[in-house]
N, CA, C and O atoms as CSV, one atom per row, in Angstrom:
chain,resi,resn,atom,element,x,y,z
A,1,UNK,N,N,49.566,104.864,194.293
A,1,UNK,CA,C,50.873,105.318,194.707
A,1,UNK,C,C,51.397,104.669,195.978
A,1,UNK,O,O,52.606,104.595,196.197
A,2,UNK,N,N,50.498,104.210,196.793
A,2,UNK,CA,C,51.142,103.713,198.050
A,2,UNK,C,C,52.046,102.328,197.762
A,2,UNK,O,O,52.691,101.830,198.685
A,3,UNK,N,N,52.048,101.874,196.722
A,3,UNK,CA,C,52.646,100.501,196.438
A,3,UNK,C,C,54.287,100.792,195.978
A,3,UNK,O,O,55.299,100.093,195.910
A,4,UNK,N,N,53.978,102.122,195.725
A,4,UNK,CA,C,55.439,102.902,194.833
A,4,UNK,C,C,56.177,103.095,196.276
A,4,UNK,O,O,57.153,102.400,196.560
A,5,UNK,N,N,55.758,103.892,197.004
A,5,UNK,CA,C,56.244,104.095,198.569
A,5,UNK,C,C,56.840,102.775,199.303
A,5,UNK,O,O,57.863,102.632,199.973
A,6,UNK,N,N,55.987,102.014,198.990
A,6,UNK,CA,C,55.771,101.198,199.829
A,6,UNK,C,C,57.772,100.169,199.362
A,6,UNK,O,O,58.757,99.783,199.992
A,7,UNK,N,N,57.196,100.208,197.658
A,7,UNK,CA,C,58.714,99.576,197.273
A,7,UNK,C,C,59.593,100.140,197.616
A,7,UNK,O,O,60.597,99.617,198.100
A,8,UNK,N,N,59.370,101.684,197.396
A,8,UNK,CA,C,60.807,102.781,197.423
A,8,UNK,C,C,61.120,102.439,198.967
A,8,UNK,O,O,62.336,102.323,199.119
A,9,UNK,N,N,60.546,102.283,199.909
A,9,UNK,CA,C,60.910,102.243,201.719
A,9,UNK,C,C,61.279,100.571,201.600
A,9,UNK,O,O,62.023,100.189,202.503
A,10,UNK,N,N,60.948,99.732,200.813
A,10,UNK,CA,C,61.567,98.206,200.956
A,10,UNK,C,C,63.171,98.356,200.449
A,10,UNK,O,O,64.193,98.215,201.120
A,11,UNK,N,N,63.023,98.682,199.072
A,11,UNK,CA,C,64.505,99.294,198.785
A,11,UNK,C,C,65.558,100.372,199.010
A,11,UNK,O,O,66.580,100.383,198.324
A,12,UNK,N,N,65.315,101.336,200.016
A,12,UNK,CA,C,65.800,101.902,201.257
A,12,UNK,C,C,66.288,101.064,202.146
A,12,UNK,O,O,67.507,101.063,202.319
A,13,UNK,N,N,65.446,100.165,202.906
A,13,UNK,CA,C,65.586,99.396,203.778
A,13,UNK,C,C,66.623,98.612,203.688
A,13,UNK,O,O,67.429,98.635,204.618
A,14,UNK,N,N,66.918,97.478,202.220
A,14,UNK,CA,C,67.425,96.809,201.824
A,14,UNK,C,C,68.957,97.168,201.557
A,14,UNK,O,O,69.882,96.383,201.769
A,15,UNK,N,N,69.111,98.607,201.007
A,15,UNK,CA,C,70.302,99.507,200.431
A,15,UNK,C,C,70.908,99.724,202.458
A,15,UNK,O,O,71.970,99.380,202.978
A,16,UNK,N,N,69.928,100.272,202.951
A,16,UNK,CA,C,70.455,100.971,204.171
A,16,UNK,C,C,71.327,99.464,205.442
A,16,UNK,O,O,72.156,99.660,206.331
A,17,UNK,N,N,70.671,98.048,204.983
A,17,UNK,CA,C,71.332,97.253,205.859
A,17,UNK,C,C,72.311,96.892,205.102
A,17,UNK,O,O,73.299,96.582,205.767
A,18,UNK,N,N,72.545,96.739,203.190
A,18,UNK,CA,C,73.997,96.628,203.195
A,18,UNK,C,C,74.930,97.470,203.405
A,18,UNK,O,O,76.104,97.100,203.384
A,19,UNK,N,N,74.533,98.941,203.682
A,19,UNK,CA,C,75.631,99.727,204.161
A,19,UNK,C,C,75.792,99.875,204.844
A,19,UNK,O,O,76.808,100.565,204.922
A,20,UNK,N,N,75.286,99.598,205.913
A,20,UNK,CA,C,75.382,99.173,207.350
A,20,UNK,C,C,76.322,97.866,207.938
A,20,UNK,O,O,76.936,97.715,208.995
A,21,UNK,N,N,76.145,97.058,206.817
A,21,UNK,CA,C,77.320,96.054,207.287
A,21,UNK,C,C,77.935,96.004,206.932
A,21,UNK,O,O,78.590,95.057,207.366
A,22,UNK,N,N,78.451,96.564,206.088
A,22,UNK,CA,C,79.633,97.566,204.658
A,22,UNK,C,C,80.693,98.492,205.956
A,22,UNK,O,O,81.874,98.835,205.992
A,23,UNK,N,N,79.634,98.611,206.797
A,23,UNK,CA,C,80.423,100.039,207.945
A,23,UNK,C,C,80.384,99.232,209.251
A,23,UNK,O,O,81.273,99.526,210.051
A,24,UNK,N,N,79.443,98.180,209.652
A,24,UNK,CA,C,80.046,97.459,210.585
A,24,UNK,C,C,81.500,96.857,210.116
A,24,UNK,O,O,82.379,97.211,210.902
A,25,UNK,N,N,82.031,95.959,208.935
A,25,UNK,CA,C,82.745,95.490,208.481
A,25,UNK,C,C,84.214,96.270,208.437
A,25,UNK,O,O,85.266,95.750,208.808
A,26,UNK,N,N,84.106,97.380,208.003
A,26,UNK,CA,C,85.382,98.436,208.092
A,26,UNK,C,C,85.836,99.002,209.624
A,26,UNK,O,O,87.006,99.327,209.827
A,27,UNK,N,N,84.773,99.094,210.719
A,27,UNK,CA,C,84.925,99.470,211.830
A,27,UNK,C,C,85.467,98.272,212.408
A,27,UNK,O,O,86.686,98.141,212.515
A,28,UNK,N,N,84.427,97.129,212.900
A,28,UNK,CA,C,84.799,96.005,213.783
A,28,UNK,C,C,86.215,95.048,213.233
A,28,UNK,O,O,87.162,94.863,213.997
A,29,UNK,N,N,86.199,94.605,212.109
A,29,UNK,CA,C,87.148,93.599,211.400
A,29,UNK,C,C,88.541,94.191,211.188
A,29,UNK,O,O,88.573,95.163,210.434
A,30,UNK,N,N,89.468,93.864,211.611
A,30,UNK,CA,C,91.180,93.987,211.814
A,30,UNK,C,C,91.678,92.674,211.424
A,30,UNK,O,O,91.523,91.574,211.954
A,31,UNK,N,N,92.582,93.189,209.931
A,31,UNK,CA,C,93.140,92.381,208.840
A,31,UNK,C,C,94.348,91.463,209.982
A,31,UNK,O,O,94.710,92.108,210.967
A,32,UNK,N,N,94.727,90.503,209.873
A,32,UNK,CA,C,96.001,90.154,210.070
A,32,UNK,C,C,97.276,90.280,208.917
A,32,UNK,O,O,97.205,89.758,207.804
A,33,UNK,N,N,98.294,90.966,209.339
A,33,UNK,CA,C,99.573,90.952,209.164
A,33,UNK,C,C,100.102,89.227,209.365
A,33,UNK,O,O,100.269,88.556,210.383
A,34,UNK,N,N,100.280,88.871,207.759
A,34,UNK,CA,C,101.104,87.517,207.728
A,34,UNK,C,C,102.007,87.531,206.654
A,34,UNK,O,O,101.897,88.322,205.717
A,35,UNK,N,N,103.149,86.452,206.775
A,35,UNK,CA,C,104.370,86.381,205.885
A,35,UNK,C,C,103.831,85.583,204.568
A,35,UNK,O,O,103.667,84.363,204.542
A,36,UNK,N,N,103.566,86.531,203.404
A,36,UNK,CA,C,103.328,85.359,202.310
A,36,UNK,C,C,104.806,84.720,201.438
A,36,UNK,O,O,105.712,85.519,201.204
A,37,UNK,N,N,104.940,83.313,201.021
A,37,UNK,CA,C,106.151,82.852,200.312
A,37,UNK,C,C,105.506,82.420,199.090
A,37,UNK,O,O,104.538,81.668,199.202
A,38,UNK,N,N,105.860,82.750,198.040
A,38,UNK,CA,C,105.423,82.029,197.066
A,38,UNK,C,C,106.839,81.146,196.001
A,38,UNK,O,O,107.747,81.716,195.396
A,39,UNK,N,N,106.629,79.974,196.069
A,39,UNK,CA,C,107.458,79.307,195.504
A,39,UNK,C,C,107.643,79.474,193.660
A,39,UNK,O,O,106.712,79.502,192.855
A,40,UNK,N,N,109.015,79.559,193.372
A,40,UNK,CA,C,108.967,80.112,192.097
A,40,UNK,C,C,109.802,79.324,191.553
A,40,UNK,O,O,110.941,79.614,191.919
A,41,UNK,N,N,109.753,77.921,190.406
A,41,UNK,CA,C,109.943,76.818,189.786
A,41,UNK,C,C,111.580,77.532,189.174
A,41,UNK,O,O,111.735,78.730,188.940
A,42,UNK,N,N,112.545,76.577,189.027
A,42,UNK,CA,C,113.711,77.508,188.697
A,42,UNK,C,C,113.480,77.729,187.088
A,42,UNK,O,O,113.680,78.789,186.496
A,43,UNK,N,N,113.098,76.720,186.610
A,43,UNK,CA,C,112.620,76.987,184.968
A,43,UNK,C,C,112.112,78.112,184.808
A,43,UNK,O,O,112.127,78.591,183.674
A,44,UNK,N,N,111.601,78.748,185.754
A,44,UNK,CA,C,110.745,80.245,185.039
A,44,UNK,C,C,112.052,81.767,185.182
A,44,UNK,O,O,112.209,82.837,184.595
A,45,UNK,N,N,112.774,80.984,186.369
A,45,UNK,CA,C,113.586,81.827,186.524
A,45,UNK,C,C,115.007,81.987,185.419
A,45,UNK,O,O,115.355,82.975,184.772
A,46,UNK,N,N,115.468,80.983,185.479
A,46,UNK,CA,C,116.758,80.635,184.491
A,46,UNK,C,C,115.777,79.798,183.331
A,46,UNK,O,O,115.189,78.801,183.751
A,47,UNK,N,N,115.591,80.192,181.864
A,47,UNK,CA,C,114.807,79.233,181.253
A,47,UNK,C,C,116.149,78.445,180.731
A,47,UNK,O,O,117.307,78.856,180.654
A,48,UNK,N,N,115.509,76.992,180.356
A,48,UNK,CA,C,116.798,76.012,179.661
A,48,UNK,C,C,117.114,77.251,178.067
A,48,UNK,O,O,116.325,77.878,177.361
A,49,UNK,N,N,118.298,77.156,178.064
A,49,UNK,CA,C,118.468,77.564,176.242
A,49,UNK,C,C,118.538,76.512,175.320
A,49,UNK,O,O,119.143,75.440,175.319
A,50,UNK,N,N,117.616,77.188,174.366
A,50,UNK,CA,C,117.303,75.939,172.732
A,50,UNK,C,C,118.051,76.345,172.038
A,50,UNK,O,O,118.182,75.855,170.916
């Protein structure tokens, strides 16, 4: 049984530092506010008529 422990506390370990930087990530990191433009071909807008 100690090998079972031993995994279950490796995969604890493993689970507990990605949520840990899952929650550093949401605390420390501030998105920037920027202007997106996306260019839009006039063909898609007015199509030619057939």
């Amino acid at each position: 049984m100690p090998t079972l422990f031993r995994f279950l506390f490796f995969c604890a370990l493993i689970a507990g530092a990605i949520y840990g930087s899952m929650v550093a990530l949401v605390v420390l990191v501030e998105p920037r506010e920027r202007e997106v433009t996306v260019r839009i071909p006039s063909e898609r807008l007015n199509p030619p008529k057939q």
